[in-house]
C-alpha positions in Angstrom: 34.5 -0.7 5.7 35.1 -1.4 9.7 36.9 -4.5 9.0 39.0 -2.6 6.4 39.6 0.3 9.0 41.2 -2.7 11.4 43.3 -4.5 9.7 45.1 -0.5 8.6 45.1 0.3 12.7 46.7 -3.1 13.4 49.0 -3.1 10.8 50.0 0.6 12.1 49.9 -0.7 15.7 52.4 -3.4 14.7 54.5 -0.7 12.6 55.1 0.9 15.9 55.9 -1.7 17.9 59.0 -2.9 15.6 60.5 0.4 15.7 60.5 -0.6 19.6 64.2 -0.8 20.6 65.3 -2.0 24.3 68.5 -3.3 25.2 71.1 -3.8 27.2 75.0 -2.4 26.5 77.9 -2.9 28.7 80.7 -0.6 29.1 83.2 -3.5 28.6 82.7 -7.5 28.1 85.9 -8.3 29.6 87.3 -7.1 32.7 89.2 -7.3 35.8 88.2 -8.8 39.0 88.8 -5.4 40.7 87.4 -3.2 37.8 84.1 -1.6 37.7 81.4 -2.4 34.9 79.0 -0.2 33.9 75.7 -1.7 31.9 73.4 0.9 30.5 69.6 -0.8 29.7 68.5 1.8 26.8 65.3 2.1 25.4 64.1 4.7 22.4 60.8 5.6 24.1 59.3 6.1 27.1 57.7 2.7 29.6 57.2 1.7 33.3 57.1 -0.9 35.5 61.2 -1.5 34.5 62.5 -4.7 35.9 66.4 -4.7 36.4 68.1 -8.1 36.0 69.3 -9.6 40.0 73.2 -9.0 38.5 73.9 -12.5 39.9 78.0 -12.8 40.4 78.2 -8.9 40.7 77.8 -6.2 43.7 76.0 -3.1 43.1 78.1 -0.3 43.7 76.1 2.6 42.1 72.7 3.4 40.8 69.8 3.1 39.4 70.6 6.3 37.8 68.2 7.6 34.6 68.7 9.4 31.8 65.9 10.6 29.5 67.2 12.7 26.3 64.6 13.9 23.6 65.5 16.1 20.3 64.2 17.2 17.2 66.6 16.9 14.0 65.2 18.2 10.7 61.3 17.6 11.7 62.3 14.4 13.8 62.3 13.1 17.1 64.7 11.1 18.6 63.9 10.0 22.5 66.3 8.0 24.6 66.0 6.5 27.8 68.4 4.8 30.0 69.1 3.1 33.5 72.2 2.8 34.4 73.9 0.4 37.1 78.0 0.5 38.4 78.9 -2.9 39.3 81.6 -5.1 40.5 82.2 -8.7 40.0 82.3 -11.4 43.3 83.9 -13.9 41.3 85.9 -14.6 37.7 85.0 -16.3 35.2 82.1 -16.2 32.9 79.0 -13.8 34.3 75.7 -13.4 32.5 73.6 -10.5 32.9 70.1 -11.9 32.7 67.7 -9.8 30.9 65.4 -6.7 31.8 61.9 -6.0 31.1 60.3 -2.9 31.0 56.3 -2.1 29.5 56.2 -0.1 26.6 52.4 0.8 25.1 51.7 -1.9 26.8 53.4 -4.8 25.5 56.1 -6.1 27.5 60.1 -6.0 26.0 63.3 -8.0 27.6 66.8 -7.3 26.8 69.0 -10.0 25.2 71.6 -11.5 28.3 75.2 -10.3 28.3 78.0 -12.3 29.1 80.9 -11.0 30.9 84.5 -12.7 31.6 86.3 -11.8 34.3 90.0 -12.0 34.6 92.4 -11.3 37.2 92.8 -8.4 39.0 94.7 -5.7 36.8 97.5 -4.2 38.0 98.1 -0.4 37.2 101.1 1.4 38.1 100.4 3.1 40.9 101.4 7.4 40.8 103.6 8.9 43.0 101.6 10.2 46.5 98.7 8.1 45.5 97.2 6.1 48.7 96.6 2.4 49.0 92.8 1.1 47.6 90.2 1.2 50.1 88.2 -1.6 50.5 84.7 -0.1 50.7 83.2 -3.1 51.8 84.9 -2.9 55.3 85.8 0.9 55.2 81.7 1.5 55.6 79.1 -0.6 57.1 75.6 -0.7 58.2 75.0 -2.2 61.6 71.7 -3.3 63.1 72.3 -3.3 67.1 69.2 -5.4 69.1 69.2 -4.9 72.7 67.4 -8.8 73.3 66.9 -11.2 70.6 64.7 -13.5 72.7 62.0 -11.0 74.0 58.9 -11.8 75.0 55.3 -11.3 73.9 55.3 -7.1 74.3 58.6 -7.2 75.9 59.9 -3.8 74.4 63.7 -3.9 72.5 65.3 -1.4 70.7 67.5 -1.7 67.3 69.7 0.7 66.5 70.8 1.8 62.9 74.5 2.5 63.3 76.5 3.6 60.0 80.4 2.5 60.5 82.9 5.0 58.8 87.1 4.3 58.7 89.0 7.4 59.1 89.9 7.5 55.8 86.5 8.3 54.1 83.7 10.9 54.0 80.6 11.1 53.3 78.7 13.7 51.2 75.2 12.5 50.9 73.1 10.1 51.6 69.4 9.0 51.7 67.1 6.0 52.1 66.5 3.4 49.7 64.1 1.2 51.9 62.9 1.3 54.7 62.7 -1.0 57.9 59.7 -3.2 57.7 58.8 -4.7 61.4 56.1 -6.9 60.4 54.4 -8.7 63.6 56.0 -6.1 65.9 54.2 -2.5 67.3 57.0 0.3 66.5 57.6 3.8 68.2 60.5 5.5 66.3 62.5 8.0 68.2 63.8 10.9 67.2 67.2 11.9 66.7 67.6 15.4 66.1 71.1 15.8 65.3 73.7 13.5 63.8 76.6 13.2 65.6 79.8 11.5 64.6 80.9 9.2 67.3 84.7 7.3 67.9 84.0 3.7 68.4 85.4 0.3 66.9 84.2 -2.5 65.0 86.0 -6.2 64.1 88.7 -5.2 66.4 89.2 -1.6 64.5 89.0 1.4 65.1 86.1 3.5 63.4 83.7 6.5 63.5 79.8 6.0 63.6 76.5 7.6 63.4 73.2 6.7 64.9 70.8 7.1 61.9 67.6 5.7 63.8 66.8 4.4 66.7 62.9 2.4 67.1 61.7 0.5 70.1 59.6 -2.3 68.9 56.9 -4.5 70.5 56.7 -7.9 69.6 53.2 -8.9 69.1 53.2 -13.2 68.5 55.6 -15.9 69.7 58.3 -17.4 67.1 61.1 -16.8 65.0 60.2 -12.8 63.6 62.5 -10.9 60.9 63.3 -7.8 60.8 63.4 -6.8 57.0 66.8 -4.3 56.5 67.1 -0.6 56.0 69.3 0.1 52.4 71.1 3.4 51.7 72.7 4.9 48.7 75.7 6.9 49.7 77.9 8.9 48.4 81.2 8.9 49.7 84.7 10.6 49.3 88.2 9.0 49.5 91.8 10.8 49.7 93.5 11.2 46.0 96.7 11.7 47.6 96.8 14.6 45.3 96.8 18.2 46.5 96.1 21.7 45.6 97.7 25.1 45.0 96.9 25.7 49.4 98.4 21.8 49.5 95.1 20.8 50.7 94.4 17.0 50.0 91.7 16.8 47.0 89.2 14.6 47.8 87.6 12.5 45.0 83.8 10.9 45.4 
């Protein structure tokens, strides 16, 4: 009777396990080099411990963002769940998107790879009062400033976290996606009460810029010591060129 009893709960374990579905959908499979893809990796129930692909040949411009829709239709459930990534390609030609994992009841599930061709950039007709592209890559940057690089042992240096805006952009919210590790260095953060917008210039242009955190670090050993980077995700806003019923600009983000 016991052995009976386990082969029904494995066969019902393995019933559940097909109905599994994870995978990976693009919003298109053939774009411009100046276009934005957007890959959703969807999954109809619930895991941890996801594992995005390392989008090789792309740039992340936005996300992770997740999604997580449940419903009941006629007595049944339905359950979706997504994480979704913006991104935009460094390069043309053919890009795969490798494959993501993600642990569901314990077994582990991959996506199938994508492949992606990239084209030339496409041109659009451009609308009346509608400004030039920004680059974003250059329009806002993230500067490290160290005051030595060749300290000695317990010498004290600070690095300063500078965030370089053009006039042309704003920004509506931002947060922190890492922190700054400083392994094989003592640390003392200071505190900066207030964040100020400052007029400076960087490459030669000029810019606005905000100190986001200044430390004073310690080194502790002799050597070539890394500092490991602090990441943001930001939300910013650029001119439309369109404007309102007050002819205020609107301001898209």
């Amino acid at each position: 009777m016991k052995k009976i009893a386990a082969i029904i709960a494995l066969f019902c374990i393995c019933g559940l396990n097909a109905q599994v579905q994870f995978e990976a959908k693009v919003s298109r499979q053939t774009l411009g080099s100046n276009e934005t893809l957007r890959v959703d990796f969807e999954m109809n129930a619930d895991g941890d411990n996801f594992t995005p692909p390392n989008f090789e040949g792309f740039r992340v411009v936005g996300g992770p963002s997740q999604r997580v829709s449940q419903s009941w239709i006629n007595g049944r459930s339905s359950f979706v769940k997504s994480y979704s990534y913006f991104l935009e390609p460094k390069q043309r030609g053919t890009i795969v998107i490798k494959h993501a994992s993600i642990e569901i009841n314990g077994q582990v599930y991959k996506t199938n790879p994508v492949k992606i061709n990239v084209t030339a950039p496409i041109e659009r007709p451009r609308m009346p009062g509608e400004p030039e592209p920004i680059d974003t890559d250059k329009a806002i940057q993230l500067i490290a400033e160290v005051s030595k690089t060749n300290p000695y042992i317990n010498e004290p240096i600070t690095v300063v976290y500078k965030l370089y805006l053009s006039y042309n952009i704003g920004i509506s919210n931002w947060r922190e996606l890492d922190k700054p590790k400083y392994n094989d260095f003592w640390s003392q953060n200071i505190d900066i009460k207030q964040l100020t917008a400052q007029q400076g210039s960087l490459n030669g242009q000029p810019m606005r810029y905000v100190v986001l955190r200044k430390t004073v670090l310690y080194p502790q050993k002799s050597g070539k010591l890394t500092i490991e980077p602090l990441a943001l995700d930001i939300d910013i806003q650029v001119p439309t060129g369109r404007r309102n019923f007050f002819g205020q600009q609107h301001i898209a983000e």
